[in-house]
VMD Tcl script that builds the backbone (N, CA, C; Angstrom):
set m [mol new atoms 201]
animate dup $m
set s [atomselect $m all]
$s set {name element resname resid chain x y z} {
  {N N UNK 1 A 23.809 -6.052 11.109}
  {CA C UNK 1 A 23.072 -7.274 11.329}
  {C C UNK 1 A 22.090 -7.475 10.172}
  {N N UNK 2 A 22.187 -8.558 9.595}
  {CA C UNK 2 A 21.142 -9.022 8.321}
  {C C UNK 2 A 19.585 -9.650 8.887}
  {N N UNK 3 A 19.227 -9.824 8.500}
  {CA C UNK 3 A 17.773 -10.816 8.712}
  {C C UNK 3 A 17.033 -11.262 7.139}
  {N N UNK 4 A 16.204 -12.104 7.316}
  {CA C UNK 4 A 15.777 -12.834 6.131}
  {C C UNK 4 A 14.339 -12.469 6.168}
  {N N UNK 5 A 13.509 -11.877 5.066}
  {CA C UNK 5 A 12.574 -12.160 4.384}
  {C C UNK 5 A 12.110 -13.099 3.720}
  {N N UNK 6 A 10.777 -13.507 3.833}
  {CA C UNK 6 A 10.382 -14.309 3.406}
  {C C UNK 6 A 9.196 -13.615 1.851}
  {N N UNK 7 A 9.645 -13.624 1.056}
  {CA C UNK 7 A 9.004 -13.335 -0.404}
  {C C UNK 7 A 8.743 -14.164 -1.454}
  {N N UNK 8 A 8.106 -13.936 -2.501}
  {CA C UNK 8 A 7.844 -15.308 -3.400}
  {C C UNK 8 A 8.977 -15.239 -4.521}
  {N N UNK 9 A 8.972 -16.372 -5.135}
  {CA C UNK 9 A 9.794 -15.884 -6.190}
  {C C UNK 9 A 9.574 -15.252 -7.447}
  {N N UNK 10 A 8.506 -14.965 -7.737}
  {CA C UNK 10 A 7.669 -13.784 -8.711}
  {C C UNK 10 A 8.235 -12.794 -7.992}
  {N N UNK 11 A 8.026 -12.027 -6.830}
  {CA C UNK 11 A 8.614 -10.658 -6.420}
  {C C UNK 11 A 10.133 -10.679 -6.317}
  {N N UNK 12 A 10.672 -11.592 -6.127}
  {CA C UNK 12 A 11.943 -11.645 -6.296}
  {C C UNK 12 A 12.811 -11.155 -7.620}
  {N N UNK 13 A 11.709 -11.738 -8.289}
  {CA C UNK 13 A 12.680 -11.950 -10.054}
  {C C UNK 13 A 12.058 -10.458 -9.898}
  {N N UNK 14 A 11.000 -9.518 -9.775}
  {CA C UNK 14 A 10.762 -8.332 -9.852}
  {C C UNK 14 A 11.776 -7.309 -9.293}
  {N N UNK 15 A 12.180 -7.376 -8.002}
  {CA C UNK 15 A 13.596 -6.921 -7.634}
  {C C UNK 15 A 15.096 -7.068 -8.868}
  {N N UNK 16 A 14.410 -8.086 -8.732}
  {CA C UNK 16 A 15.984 -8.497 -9.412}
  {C C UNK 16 A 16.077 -7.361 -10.724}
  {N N UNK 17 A 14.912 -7.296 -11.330}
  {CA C UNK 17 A 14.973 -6.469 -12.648}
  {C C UNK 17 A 15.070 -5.011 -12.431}
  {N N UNK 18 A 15.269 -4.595 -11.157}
  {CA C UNK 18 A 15.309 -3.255 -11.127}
  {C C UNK 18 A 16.944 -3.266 -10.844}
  {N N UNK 19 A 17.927 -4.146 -10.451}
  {CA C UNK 19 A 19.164 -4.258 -10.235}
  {C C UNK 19 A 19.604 -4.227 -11.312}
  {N N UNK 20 A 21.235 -3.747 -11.023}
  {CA C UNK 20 A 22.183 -3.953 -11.761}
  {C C UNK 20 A 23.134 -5.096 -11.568}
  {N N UNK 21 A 23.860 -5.251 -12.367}
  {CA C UNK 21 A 25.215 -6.294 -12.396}
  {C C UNK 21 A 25.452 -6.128 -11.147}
  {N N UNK 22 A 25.805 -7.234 -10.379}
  {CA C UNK 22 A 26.784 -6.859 -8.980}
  {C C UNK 22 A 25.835 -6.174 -7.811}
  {N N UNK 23 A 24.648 -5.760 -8.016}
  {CA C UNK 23 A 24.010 -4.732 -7.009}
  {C C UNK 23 A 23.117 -5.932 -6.278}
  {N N UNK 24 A 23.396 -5.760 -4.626}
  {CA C UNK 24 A 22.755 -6.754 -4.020}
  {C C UNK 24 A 20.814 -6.208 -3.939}
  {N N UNK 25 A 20.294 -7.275 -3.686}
  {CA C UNK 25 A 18.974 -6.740 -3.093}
  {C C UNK 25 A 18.505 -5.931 -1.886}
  {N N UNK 26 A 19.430 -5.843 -1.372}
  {CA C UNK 26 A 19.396 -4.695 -0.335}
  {C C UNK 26 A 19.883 -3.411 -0.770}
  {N N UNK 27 A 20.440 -3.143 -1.398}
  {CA C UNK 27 A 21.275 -1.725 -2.386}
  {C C UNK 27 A 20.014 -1.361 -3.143}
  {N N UNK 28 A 19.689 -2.973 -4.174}
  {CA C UNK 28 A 17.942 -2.501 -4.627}
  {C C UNK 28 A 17.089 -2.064 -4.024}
  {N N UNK 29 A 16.821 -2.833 -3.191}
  {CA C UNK 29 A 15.949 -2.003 -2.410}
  {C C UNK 29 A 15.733 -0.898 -1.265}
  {N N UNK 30 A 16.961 -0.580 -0.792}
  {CA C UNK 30 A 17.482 0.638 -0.223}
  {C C UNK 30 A 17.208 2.007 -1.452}
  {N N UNK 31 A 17.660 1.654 -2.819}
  {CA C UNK 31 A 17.628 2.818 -3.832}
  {C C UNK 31 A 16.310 2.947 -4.270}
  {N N UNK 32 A 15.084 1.611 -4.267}
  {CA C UNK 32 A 13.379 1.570 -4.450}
  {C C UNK 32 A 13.155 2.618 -3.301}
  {N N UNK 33 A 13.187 2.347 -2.404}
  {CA C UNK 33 A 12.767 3.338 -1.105}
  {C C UNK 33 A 12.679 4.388 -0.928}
  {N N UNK 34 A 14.260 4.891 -1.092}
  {CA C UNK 34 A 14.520 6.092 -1.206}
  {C C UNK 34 A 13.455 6.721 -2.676}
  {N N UNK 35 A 13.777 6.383 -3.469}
  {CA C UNK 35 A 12.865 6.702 -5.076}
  {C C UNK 35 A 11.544 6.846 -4.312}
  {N N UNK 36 A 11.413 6.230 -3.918}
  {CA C UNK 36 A 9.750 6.367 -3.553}
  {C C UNK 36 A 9.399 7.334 -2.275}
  {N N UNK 37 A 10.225 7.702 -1.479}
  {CA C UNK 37 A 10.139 8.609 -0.265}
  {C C UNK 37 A 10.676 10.063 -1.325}
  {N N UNK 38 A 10.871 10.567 -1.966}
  {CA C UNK 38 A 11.535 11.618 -2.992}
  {C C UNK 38 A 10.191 11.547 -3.854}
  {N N UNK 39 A 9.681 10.236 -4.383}
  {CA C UNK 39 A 8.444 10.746 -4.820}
  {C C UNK 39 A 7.194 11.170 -4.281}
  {N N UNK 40 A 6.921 10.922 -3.174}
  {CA C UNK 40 A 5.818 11.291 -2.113}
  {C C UNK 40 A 6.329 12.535 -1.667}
  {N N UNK 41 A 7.344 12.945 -1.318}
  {CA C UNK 41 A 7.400 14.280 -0.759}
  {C C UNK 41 A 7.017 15.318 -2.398}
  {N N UNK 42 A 7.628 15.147 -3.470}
  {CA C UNK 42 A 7.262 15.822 -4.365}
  {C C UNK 42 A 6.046 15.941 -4.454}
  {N N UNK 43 A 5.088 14.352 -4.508}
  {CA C UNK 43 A 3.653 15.061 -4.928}
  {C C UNK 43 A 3.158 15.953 -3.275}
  {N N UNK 44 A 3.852 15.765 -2.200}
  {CA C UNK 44 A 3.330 16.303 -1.296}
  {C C UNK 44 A 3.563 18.025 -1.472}
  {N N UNK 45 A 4.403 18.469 -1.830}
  {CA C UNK 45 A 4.910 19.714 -2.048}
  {C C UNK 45 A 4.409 19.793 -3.210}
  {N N UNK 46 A 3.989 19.312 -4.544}
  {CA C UNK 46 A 3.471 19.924 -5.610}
  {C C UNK 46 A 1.989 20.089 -5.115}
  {N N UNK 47 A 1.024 19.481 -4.439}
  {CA C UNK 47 A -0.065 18.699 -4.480}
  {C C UNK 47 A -0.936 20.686 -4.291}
  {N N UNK 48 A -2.109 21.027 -5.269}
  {CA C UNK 48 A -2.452 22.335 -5.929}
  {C C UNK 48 A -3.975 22.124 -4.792}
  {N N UNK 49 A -4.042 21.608 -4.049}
  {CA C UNK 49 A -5.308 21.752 -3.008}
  {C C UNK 49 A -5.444 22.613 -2.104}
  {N N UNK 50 A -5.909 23.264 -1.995}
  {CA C UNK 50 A -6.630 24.211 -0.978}
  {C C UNK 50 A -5.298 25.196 -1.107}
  {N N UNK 51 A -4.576 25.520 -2.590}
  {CA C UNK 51 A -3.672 26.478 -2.842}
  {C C UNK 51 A -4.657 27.974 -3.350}
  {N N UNK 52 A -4.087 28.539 -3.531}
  {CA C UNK 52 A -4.642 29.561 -4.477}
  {C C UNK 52 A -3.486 30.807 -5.022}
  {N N UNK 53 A -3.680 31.054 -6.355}
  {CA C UNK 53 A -2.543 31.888 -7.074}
  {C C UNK 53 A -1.703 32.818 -6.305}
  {N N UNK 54 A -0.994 33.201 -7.050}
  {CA C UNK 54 A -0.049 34.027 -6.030}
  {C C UNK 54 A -0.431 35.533 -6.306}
  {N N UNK 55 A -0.537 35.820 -7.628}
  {CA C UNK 55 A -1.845 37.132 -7.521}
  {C C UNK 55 A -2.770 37.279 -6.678}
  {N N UNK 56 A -3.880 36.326 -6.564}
  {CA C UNK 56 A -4.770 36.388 -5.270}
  {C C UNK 56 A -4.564 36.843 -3.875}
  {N N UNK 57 A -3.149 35.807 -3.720}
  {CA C UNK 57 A -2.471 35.620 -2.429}
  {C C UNK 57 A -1.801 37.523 -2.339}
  {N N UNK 58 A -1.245 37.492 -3.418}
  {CA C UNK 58 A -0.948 39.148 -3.108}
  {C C UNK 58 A -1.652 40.260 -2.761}
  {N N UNK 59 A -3.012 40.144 -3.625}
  {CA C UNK 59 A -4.248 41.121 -3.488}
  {C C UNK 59 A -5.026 40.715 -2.042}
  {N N UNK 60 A -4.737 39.742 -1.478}
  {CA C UNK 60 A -5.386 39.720 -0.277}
  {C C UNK 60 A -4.554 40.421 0.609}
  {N N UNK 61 A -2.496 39.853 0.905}
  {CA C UNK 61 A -2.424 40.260 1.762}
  {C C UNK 61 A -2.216 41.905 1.648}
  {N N UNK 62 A -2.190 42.628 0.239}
  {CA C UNK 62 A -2.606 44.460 0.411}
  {C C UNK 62 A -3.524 44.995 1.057}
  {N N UNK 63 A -4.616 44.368 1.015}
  {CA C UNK 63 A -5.805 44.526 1.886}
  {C C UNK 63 A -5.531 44.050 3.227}
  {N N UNK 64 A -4.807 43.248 3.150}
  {CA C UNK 64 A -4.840 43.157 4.747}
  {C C UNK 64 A -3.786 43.957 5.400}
  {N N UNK 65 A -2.790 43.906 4.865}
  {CA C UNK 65 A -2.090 44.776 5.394}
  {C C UNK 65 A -2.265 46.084 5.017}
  {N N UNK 66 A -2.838 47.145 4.274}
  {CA C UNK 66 A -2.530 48.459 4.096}
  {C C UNK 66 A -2.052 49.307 4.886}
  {N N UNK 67 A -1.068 50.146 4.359}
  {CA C UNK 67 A -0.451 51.204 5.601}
  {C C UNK 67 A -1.463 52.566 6.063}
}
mol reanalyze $m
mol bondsrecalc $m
mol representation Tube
mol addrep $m
């Protein structure tokens, strides 16, 4: 089932330039989406906050665990 958006034609011609020959605006923007859900999980999995080295991380858990 299709349905219609209502967009301007400035964002339109912006779609359009991310297409190829033949590629509808829904293919465009199905492949924008995806690109952009692949980029949020990356910075989510790169993102260096409240990380700390993996040396650290090692020297703590020896101490914590010692036999």
């Amino acid at each position: 089932m299709n349905t219609t958006i209502a967009i301007s034609s400035s964002t339109r011609d912006q779609i359009r330039e991310f297409g190829s020959k033949g590629e509808t605006y829904d293919e465009i923007l199905a492949r924008l989406l995806k690109s952009s859900k692949e980029r949020q999980l990356q910075e989510l999995l790169m993102d260096e906050r409240d990380t700390v080295p993996v040396s650290d991380a090692l020297k703590r858990a020896k101490k914590r665990w010692q036999k």
